[in-house]
N, C-alpha and C positions, 0 to 999 in steps of 0.2 A: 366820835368813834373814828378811828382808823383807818381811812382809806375810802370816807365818805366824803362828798365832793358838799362845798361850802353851801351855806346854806342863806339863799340870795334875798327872798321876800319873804313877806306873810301877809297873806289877807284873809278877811275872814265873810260872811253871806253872800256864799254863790260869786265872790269878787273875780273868779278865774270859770267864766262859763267853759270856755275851750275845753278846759278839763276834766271839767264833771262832765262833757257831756262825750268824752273820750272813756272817761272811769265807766259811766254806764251806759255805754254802746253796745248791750250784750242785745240777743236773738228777741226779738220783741214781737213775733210773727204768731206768737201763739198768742196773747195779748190780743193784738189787733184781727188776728182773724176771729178771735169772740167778741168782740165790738160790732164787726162789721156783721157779723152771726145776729146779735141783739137788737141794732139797727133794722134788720132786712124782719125778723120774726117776731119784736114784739110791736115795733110803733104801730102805729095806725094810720101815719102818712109816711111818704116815701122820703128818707133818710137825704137827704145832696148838702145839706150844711150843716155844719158841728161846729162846738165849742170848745176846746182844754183850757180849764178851766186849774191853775196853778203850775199852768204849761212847761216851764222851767225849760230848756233846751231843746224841746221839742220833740222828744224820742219816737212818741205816738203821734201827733201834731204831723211831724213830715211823713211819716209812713201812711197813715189817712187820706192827706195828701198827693200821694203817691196813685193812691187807689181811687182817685177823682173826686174822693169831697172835697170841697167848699169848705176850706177851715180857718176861725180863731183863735185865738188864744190870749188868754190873759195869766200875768204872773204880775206883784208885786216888786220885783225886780228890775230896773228900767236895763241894767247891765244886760240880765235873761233877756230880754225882750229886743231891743238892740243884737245881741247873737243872733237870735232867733231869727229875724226880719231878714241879714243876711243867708243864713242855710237854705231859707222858704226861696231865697230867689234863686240861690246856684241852683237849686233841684227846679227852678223853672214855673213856682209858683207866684204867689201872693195873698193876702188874707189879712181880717184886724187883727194889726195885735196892740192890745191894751195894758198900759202900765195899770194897775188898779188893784183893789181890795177886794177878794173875794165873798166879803159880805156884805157888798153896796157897790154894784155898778151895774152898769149897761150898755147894751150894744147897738150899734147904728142900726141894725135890721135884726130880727128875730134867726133862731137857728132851730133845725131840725130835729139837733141832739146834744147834750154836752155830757162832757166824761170830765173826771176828775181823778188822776192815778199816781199811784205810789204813796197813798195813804196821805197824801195832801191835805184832805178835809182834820187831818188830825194838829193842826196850824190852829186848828177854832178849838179855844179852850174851856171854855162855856156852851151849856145848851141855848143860852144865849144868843151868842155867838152862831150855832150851827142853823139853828132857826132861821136868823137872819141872812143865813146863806142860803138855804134853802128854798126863801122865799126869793132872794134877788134872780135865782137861775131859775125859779119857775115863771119870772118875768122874760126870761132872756129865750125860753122854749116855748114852743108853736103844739098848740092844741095836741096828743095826738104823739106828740114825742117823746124822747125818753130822755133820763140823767143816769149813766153808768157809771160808779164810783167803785174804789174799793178800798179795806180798811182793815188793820192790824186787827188782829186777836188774840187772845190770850186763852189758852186752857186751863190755864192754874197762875192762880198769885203767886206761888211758891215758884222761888228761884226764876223766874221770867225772863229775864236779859239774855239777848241772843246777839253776837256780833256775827260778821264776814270778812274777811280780808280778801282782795284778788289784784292783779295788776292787770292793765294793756297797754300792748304796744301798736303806735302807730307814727312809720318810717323811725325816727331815732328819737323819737320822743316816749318815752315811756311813765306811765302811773300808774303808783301806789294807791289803793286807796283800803281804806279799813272803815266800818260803819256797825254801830252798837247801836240797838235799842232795847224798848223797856227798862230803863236804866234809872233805879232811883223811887220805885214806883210807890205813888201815894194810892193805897186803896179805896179812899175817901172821895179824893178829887177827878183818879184816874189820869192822874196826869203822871210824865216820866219822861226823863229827857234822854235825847238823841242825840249819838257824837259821831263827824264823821272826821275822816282824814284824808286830803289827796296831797301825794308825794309826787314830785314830779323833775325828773332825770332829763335834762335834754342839753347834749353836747357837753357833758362834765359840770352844767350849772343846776343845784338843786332846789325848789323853788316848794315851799310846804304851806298849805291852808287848810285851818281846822274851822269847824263850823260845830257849836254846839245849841241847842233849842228844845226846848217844851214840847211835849206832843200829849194828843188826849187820848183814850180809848174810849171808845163808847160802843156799848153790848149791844148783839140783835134786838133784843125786844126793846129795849130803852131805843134804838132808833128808829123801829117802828111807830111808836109812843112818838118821837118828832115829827116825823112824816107826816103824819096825823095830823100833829097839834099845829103845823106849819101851813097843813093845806098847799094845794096845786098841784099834787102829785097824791097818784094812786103805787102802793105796792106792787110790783109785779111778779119778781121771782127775788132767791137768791142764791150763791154757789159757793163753792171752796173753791179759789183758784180760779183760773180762766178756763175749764174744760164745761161744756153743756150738758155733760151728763153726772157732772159731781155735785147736785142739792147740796146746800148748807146741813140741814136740817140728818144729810145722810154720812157727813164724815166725822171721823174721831179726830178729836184735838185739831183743830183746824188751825193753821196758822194767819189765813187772809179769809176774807169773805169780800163777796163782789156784788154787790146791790143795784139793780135794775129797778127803777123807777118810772112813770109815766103820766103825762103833763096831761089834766083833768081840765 
């Protein structure tokens, strides 16, 4: 195209952490003051260590942080992880962070609480799979604590796919990014793939990474039916969104649901 500046690299899983985590730098205050809301009202002991649990840059991680827990994190990514370690120190902290699989690891000491956000558990493609996840983080949680996740939904198989585009800028670096899901969707397996895109403008050099992957859906009561079947955790509540007084159970066509769980 005409008057678009050359187009220098490609990488593609998470290879440009900087970016993604510039792309989604938006307001995440209302997030985490429901975390911290979750933490303080349903544990049963008092919240000082947590876990993020497919941490990816840390969006939640440092703000948590921020607010004096005691925080982990693990992400498959060693790049993620790497970035991450640096951000945790400018802002003045430190914390594990683990290169690992979220459905088999462990942590040097036990944590208070672990979250897992932006539909990350949807990585595990199999109930398989999510079991085995299930159970590792109920290893990795102390009596008494919680696991707060949350996860795509769907109102209707018909026509599903929902995309976003937005850009940010920060000083003269600017990005593009654009991001579709439920793309592709097998009503069988529940599975559907996710594409994202971040463009990136800085000083007339243009630098483009697309990242495309699998993702699962998996329905309230089919994940209560895991919970269950996985043991270590009790039910607790669940919501639309991150607001305290939005029940799952009370909104129409919900697009996220946020699952509060606690360590038996």
């Amino acid at each position: 195209m005409v008057g678009r500046p050359p187009v220098k690299s490609r990488y593609r899983d998470y290879a440009a952490p900087r970016l993604y985590e510039i792309a989604f730098d938006t307001n995440r205050k209302l997030e985490v003051d429901f975390l911290v809301h979750c933490f303080k009202r349903y544990a049963r002991i008092r919240v000082r260590r947590a876990l993020d649990i497919a941490c990816g840059t840390g969006p939640h991680l440092i703000r948590l942080a921020d607010r004096g827990y005691a925080m982990s994190g693990l992400d498959l990514s060693s790049e993620n992880i790497a970035f991450l370690r640096e951000r945790l120190a400018a802002h003045g902290h430190h914390g594990e962070l683990i290169v690992g699989d979220m459905t088999d690891f462990r942590l040097e000491r036990p944590v208070d609480a672990a979250i897992c956000m932006q539909d990350s558990q949807g990585h595990l493609l199999t109930n398989e799979q999510l079991l085995a996840h299930l159970r590792a983080v109920a290893r990795a949680v102390r009596r008494g604590g919680l696991y707060v996740f949350d996860r795509y939904m769907a109102s209707s198989w018909t026509n599903p796919a929902r995309s976003w585009s937005w850009f940010k800028r920060r000083g003269r670096l600017v990005v593009r990014a654009s991001f579709s899901a439920l793309n592709e969707v097998n009503p069988v397996s529940q599975i559907f793939r996710e594409r994202m895109t971040l463009e990136a403008i800085d000083n007339g050099t243009r630098r483009l990474y697309r990242q495309s992957h699998l993702s699962r859906m998996v329905f309230p009561q089919e994940l209560r039916a895991l919970v269950e079947l996985a043991g270590g955790f009790e039910f607790v509540q669940w919501f639309f969104g991150f607001k305290p007084h939005q029940l799952l159970e009370r909104s129409r066509r919900p697009l996220i649901m946020v699952v509060v769980l606690r360590r038996t």
